[in-house]
N, C-alpha and C positions, 0 to 999 in steps of 0.2 A: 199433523195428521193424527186425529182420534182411533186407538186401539182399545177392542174390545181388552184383549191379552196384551200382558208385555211380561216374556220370560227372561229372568237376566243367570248369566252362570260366570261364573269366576272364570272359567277357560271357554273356548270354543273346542266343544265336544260335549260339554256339561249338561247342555238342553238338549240336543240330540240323545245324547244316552240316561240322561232322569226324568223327562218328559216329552219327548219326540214323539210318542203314540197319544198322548194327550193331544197336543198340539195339533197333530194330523188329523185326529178326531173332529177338536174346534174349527181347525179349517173348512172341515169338510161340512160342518153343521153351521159355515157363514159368518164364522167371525173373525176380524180383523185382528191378524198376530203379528207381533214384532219382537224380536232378538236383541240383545244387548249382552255382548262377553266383553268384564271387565277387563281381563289381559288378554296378551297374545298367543298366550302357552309357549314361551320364549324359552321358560325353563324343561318343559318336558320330555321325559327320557325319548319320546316318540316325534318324527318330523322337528318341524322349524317352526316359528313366526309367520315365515312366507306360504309354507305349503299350506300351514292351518288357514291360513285368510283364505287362500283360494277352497281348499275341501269347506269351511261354514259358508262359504257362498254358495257352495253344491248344497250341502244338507239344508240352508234355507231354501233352495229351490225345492229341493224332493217335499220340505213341507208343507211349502206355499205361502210361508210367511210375505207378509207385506213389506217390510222392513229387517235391516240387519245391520248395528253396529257395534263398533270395537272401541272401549273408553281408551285403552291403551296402559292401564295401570301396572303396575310393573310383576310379575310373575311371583309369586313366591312374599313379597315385602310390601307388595301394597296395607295397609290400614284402616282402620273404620276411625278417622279424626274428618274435623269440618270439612277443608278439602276437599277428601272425598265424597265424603255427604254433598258436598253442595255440586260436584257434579253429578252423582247419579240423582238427585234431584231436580239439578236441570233438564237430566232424559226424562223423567216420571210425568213432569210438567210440560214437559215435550209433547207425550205422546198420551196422556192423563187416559191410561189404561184405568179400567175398571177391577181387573185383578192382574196380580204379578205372580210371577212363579219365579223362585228362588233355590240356589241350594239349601239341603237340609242344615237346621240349627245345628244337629251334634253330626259330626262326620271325620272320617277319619283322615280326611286329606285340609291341611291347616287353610289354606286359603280357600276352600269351598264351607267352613266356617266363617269364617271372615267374613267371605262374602254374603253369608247368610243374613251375618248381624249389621252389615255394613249397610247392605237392602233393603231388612225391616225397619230398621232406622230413619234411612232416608224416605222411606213409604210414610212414616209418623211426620219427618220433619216438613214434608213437598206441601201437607197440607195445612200448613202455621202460615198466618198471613203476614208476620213481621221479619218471615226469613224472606227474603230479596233475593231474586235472580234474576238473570237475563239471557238471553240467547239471539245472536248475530243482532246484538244490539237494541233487541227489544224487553220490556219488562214483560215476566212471564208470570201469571196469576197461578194462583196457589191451588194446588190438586190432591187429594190423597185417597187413593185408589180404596176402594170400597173391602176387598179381599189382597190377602197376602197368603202365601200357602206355599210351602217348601216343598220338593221332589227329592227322595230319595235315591243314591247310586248303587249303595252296596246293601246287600241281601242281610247283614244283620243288625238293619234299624227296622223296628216297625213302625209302620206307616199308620197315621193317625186318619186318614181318609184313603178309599181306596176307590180309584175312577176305572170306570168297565169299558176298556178300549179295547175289545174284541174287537176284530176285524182292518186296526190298524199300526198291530205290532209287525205287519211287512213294510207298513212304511216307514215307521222306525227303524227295523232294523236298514231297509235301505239307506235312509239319512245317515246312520252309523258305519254304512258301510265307509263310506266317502273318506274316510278319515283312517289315513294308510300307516301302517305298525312303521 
């Protein structure tokens, strides 16, 4: 399935709360969006593994994304080494979004760096034609999304674009809600 969007965040919560009113905006102006959280939020101080899988099924529904998946990387220790590259490469080519939305480069929580670099990376690598992959056993053709562009979480980065989602930070903040202290 071809995605105009494809937002990935290091936790589930990360695209609800750094781009959720973007997203709900694209939705609403017809374009196909898809979710990708690299872990499970295994380690965080809030909820479970389990709970968070069920609340980012809610918060994709409140946004209306088309898609929503979980790599499974491990909380806290995941890596930006080939590995990992070559799987979120396999989703990029998956789903050969036009633009990706990511955590921010500099941020204060270590694995939504990570993941940022981990991202842009694999956004560079998807679209080399001598990097190989496959998926449920088929060879997947090389992709590399046209745009990449980081979302901010916390109030003291500034933001180097700034997108005019009037009218849908209540759905934001609904998607946010879903995800219980």
């Amino acid at each position: 399935m071809k995605l105009d969007i494809l937002a990935i965040g290091s936790h589930p919560d990360d695209v609800e709360l750094g781009c959720g009113a973007t997203i709900a905006k694209e939705v609403h102006n017809g374009k196909k969006v898809g979710i990708i959280d690299l872990t499970r939020g295994e380690l965080g101080t809030r909820g479970t593994a389990e709970t968070r899988k069920s609340e980012a099924a809610e918060g994709a529904k409140i946004l209306g994304v088309v898609v929503r998946e979980n790599m499974g990387f491990a909380d806290g220790f995941f890596v930006n080494d080939k590995a990992h590259q070559l799987e979120v490469i396999r989703m990029i080519r998956k789903y050969q979004p036009e633009m990706v939305l990511c955590n921010a480069i500099n941020d204060r929580h270590i694995d939504h760096a990570k993941g940022s670099q981990l991202v842009s990376d694999a956004c560079f690598l998807s679209g080399l034609m001598k990097i190989e992959t496959e998926l449920d056993g088929k060879k997947q053709q090389h992709w590399r999304p046209k745009y990449v562009y980081h979302y901010i979480q916390w109030k003291n980065i500034e933001p180097d674009i700034v997108v005019d989602v009037s009218g849908f930070m209540d759905k934001k903040m609904e998607a946010v809600a879903v995800y219980k202290p």
